[in-house]
mmCIF file of the C-alpha atoms, coordinates in Angstrom:
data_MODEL
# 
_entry.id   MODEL 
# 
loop_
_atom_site.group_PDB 
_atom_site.id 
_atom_site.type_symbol 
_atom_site.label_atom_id 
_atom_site.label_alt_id 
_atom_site.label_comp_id 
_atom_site.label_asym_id 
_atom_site.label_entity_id 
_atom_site.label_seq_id 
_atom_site.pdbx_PDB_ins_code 
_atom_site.Cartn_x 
_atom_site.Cartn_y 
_atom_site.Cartn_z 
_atom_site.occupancy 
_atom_site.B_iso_or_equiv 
_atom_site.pdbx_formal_charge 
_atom_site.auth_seq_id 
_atom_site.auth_comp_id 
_atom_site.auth_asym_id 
_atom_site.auth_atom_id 
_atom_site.pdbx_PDB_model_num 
ATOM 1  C CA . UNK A 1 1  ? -106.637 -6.421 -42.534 1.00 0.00 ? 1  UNK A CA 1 
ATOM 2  C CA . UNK A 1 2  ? -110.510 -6.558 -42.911 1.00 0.00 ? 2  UNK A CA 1 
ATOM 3  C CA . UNK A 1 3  ? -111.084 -2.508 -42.409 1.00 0.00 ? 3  UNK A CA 1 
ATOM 4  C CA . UNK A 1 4  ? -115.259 -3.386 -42.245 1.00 0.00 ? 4  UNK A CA 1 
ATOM 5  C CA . UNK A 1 5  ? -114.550 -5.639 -39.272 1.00 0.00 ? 5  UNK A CA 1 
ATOM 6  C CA . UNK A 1 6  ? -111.987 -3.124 -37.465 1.00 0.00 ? 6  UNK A CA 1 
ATOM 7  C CA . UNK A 1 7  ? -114.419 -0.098 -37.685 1.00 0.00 ? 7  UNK A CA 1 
ATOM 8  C CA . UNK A 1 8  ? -117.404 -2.482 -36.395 1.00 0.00 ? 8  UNK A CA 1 
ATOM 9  C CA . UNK A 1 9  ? -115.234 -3.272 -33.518 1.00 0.00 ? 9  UNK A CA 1 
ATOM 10 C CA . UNK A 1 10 ? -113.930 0.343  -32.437 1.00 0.00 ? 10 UNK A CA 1 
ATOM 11 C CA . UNK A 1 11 ? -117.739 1.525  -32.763 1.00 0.00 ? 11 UNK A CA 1 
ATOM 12 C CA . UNK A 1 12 ? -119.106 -1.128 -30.139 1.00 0.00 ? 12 UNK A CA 1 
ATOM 13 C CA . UNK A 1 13 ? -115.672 -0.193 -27.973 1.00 0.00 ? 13 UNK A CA 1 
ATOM 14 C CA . UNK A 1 14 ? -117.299 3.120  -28.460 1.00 0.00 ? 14 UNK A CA 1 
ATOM 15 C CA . UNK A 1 15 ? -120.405 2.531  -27.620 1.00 0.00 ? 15 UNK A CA 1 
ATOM 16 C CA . UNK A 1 16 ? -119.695 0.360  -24.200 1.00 0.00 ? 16 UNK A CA 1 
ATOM 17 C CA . UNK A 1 17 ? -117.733 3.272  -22.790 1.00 0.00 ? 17 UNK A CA 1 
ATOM 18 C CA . UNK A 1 18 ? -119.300 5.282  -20.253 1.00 0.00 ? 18 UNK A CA 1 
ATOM 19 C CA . UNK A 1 19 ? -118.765 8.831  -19.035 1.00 0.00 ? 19 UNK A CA 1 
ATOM 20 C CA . UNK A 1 20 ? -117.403 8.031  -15.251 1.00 0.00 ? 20 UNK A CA 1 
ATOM 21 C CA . UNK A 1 21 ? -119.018 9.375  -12.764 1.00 0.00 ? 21 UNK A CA 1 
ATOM 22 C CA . UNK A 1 22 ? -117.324 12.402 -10.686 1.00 0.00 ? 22 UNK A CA 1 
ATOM 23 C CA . UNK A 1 23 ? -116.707 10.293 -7.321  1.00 0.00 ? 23 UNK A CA 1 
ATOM 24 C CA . UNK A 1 24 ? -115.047 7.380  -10.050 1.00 0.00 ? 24 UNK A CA 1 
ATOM 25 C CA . UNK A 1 25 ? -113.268 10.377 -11.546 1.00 0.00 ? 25 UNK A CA 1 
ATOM 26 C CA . UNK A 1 26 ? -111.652 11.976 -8.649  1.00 0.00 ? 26 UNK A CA 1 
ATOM 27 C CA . UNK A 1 27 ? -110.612 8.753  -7.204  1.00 0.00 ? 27 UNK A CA 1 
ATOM 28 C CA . UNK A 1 28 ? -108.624 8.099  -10.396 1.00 0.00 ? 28 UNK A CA 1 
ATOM 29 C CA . UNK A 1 29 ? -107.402 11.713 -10.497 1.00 0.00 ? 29 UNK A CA 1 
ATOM 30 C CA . UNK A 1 30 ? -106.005 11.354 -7.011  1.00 0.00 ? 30 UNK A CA 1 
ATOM 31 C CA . UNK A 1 31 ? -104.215 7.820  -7.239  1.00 0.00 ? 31 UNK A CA 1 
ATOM 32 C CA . UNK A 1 32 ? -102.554 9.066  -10.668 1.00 0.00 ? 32 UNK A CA 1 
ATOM 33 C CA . UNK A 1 33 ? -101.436 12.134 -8.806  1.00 0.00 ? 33 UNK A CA 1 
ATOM 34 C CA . UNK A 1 34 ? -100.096 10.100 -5.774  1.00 0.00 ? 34 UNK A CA 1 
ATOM 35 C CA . UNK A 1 35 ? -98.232  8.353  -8.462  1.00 0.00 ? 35 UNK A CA 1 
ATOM 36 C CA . UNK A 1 36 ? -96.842  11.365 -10.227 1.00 0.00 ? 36 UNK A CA 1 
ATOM 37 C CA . UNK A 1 37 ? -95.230  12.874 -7.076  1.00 0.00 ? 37 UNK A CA 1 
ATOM 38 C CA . UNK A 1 38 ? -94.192  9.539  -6.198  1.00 0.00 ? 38 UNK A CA 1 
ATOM 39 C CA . UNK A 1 39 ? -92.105  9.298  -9.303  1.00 0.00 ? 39 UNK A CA 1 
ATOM 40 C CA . UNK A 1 40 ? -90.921  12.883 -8.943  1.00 0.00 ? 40 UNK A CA 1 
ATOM 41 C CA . UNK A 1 41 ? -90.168  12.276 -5.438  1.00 0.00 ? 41 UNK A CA 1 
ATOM 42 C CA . UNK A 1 42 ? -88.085  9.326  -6.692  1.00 0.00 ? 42 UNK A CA 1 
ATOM 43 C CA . UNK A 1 43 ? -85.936  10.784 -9.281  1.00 0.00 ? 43 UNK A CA 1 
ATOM 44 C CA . UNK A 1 44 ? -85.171  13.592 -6.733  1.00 0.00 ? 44 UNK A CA 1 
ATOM 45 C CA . UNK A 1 45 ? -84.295  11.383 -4.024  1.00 0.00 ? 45 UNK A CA 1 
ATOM 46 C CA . UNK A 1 46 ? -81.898  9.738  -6.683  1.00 0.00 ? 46 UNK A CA 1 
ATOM 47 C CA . UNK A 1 47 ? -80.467  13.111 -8.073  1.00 0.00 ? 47 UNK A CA 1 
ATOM 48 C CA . UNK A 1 48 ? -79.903  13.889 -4.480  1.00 0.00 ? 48 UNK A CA 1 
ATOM 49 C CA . UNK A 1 49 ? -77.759  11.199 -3.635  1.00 0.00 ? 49 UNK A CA 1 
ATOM 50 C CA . UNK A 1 50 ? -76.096  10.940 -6.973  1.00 0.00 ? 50 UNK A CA 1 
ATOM 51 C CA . UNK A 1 51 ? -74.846  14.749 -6.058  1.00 0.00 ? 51 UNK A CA 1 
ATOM 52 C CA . UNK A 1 52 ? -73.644  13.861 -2.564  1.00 0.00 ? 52 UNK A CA 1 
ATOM 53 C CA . UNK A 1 53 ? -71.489  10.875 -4.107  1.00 0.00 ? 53 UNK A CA 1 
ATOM 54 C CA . UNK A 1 54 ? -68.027  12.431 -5.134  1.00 0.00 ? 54 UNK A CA 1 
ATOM 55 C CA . UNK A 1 55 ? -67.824  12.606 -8.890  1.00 0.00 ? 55 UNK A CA 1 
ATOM 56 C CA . UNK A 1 56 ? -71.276  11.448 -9.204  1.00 0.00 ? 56 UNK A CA 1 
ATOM 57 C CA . UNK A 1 57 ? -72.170  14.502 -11.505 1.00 0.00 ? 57 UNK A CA 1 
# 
């Protein structure tokens, strides 16, 4: 493990990240919140029928 060589690669990482812009922001914001309540929505459609199935829970 060359620890010269892994620094000098994190710092030009580093360096070609950009700040997003607020339009590129939001845009992510909203498809990982779609996401999230899809997932939620998801495990309580599951929960749901697990608790309508007799001895399910």
């Amino acid at each position: 493990m060359d620890v010269k060589y892994d620094i000098a690669s994190y710092v030009r990482v580093l360096k070609m990240a950009s700040t997003p812009e607020w339009e590129e922001f939001s845009q992510i914001a909203k498809i990982a919140g779609v996401g999230i309540f899809l997932v939620g929505f998801l495990g309580f459609v599951i929960f749901a029928v697990m608790s309508f199935i007799p001895g399910g829970m």
